[in-house]
TIMARTI-620103 format. One record per residue (C-alpha): x, y, z. Coordinates in steps of 0.5 Angstrom, whole numbers, plus 500, padded with zeros to 3 digits. Each point is the difference from the previous one (the first is absolute). Example, Ala and Ser with C-alpha at 12.3 -4.5 7.8 and 13.67 -1.06 7.14 Angstrom:
2
525491516/502507498/
This chain:
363
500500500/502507498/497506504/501503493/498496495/506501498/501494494/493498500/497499493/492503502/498501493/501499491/500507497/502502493/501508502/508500503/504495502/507503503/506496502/505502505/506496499/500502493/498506501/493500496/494504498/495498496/494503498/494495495/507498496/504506499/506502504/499507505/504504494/496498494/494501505/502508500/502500493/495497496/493501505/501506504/496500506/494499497/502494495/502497507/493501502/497498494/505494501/498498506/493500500/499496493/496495500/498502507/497507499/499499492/504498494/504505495/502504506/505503496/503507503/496505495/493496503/503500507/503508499/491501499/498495506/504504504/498507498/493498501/502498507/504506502/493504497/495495505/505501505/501508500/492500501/500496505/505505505/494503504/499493503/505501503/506505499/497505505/502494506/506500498/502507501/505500506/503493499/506496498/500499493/500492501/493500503/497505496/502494494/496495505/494505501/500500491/499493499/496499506/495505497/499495494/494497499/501492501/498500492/505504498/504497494/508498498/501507497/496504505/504498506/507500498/498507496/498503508/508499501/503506496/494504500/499500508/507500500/501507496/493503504/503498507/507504498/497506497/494501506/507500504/502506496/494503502/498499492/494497496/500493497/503500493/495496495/504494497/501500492/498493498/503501494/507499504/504495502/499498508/507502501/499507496/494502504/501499506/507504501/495505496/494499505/505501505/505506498/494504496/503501493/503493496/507499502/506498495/499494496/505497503/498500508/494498497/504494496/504499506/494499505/496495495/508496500/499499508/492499500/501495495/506497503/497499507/494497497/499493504/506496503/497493501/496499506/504505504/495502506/495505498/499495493/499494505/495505504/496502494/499492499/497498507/494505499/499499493/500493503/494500504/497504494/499507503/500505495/507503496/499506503/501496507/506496498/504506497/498504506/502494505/507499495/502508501/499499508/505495500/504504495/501506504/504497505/507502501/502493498/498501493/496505497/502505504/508500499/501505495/499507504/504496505/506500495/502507499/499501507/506496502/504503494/498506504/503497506/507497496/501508497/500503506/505494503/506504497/502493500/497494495/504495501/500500508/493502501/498493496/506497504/495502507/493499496/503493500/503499506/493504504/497494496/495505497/496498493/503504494/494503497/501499492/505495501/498491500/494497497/497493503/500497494/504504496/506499504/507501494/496505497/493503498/499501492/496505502/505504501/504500495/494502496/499506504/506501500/501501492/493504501/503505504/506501497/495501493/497505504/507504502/501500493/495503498/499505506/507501502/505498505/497503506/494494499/500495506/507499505/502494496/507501501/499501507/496494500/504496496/505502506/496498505/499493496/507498501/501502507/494496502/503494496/507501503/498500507/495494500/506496496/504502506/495499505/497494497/506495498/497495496/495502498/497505493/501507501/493504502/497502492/497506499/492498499/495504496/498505505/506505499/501501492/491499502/501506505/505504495/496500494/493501504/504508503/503501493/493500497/498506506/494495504/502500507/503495505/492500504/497498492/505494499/497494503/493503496/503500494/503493501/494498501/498503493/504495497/498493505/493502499/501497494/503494503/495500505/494499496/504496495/500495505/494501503/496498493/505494500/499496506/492502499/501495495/503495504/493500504/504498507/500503507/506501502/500497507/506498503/502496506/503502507/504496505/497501507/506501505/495504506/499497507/495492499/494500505/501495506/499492498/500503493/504494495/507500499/501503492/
């Protein structure tokens, strides 16, 4: 037994399989880098949802489904924008899928994100919520949405890179979660809502804020190498750094670094602090060898070139599990559809280790 279920096979899927000791992501058949080059975001949508959600779900028919949803979904903000006045973004996201009615299709959940995300970010400001353009892609319209005036092609080619790169991860936690409500075959609006509860938590969804946070703390150290040397001898956890399935190194990584590095090609070199963070890599990895003989050096996980990319594209630090959660959704919903197909209730088994009544058999 596992506490973790670490190792235990719980469902067939079709939507991405990920393999850490080579260091794999795959998504329906297509390595993360022909998924960004040739789908996009909302391809990788389209892709996911084939055969759950309709067929020919290509990116143009996707790009339209989407836009519609970011309408329906602007419509929707007086049920409940007004409530999340005053609160962490994080939960204003929970109060916008909560809102849906339990009918609410596929395209109509997963539009909520960015709107509600862009709608949240502006009553921040003390500004009005901006109308989606269905016309755009999700990427585009949501840094328009949130900034109030459509950003450079290439933030919003760099944003639909990441959200189409942190699509699905095999049966991480909030996937497995989305599985369990769908199972007991409560509404889709249930099991993404269950799925971004789970997400939110630090250990997974909630990283990537984190990360520039400790790029803060290793800035104002003066010192990488021995600020990293004392993190690990303190035996505190390295935000960015180790994946519990990805532990030689996260494919996601590479591709959001390649995204960034695009981004600060085009806008210039003050985008991002990728040669600081390169700088922190390497002092990570070096006192881990040191700390930890024997054993891999600490990888760099997607949360770091996640964290740069999502500050070099303007949203803030509070918006980055909200705008991860654009991406999962997808996923989310994707898995929901697959397992209720499947028409099984996931009902594990436990093993009681707690006090035995008197004259109670012997196990």
């Amino acid at each position: 037994m596992d506490s973790g279920l670490a190792g235990l096979v719980a469902a067939e899927t079709v939507l991405s399989h990920s393999d850490g000791a080579q260091g794999i992501l795959w998504v329906r058949g297509h390595t993360l880098a022909e998924l960004v080059a040739d789908y996009g975001y909302d391809g990788a949508v389209g892709l996911l949802w084939e055969g759950f959600a309709g067929r020919g779900l290509d990116r143009a028919t996707m790009r339209a489904r989407l836009g519609a949803g970011r309408e329906a979904a602007f419509a929707r903000l007086g049920d409940w924008l007004d409530r999340a006045a005053g609160r962490p973004l994080v939960e204003g996201i929970r109060l916008a899928l909560a809102a849906l009615p339990e009918a609410a299709s596929p395209d109509e959940i997963l539009a909520t994100l960015p709107v509600a995300v862009a709608a949240l970010l502006r009553q921040e400001a003390g500004a009005a919520p901006l109308a989606p353009d269905p016309g755009r892609g999700t990427a585009d319209d949501l840094l328009r949405m949130a900034h109030g005036a459509p950003p450079p092609p290439a933030m919003a080619e760099a944003l639909d890179a990441y959200l189409a790169a942190v699509i699905d991860n095999g049966l991480n936690t909030s996937a497995f979660a989305a599985r369990v409500v769908a199972s007991s075959r409560a509404s889709l609006v249930a099991a993404a809502l269950g799925a971004y509860c789970a997400f939110t938590g630090p250990l997974h969804g909630g990283a990537p804020g984190p990360t520039l946070d400790m790029l803060d703390e290793a800035a104002a150290s003066g010192d990488v190498a021995a600020w990293a040397a004392a993190k690990l001898a303190a035996g505190e956890r390295l935000m960015g750094f180790g994946h519990r399935v990805f532990k030689n190194g996260d494919p996601r990584a590479l591709v959001l670094r390649g995204a960034l590095e695009r981004l600060r090609a085009a806008l210039g070199p003050a985008v991002g602090r990728l040669a600081f963070a390169a700088e922190v890599e390497r002092a990570v990895a070096a006192a881990s060898a040191a700390a930890r003989p024997g054993r891999p050096p600490l990888q760099p996980n997607v949360e770091i070139n996640a964290a740069l990319l999502l500050d070099a594209v303007g949203l803030p630090r509070a918006a980055f599990t909200p705008v991860f959660a654009v991406a999962r959704c997808a996923g989310w919903l994707a898995h929901a559809l697959e397992q209720r197909a499947e028409n099984r209730l996931i009902r594990p088994s436990s093993a009681y280790v707690g006090p035995r009544p008197a004259g109670a058999p012997a196990a």
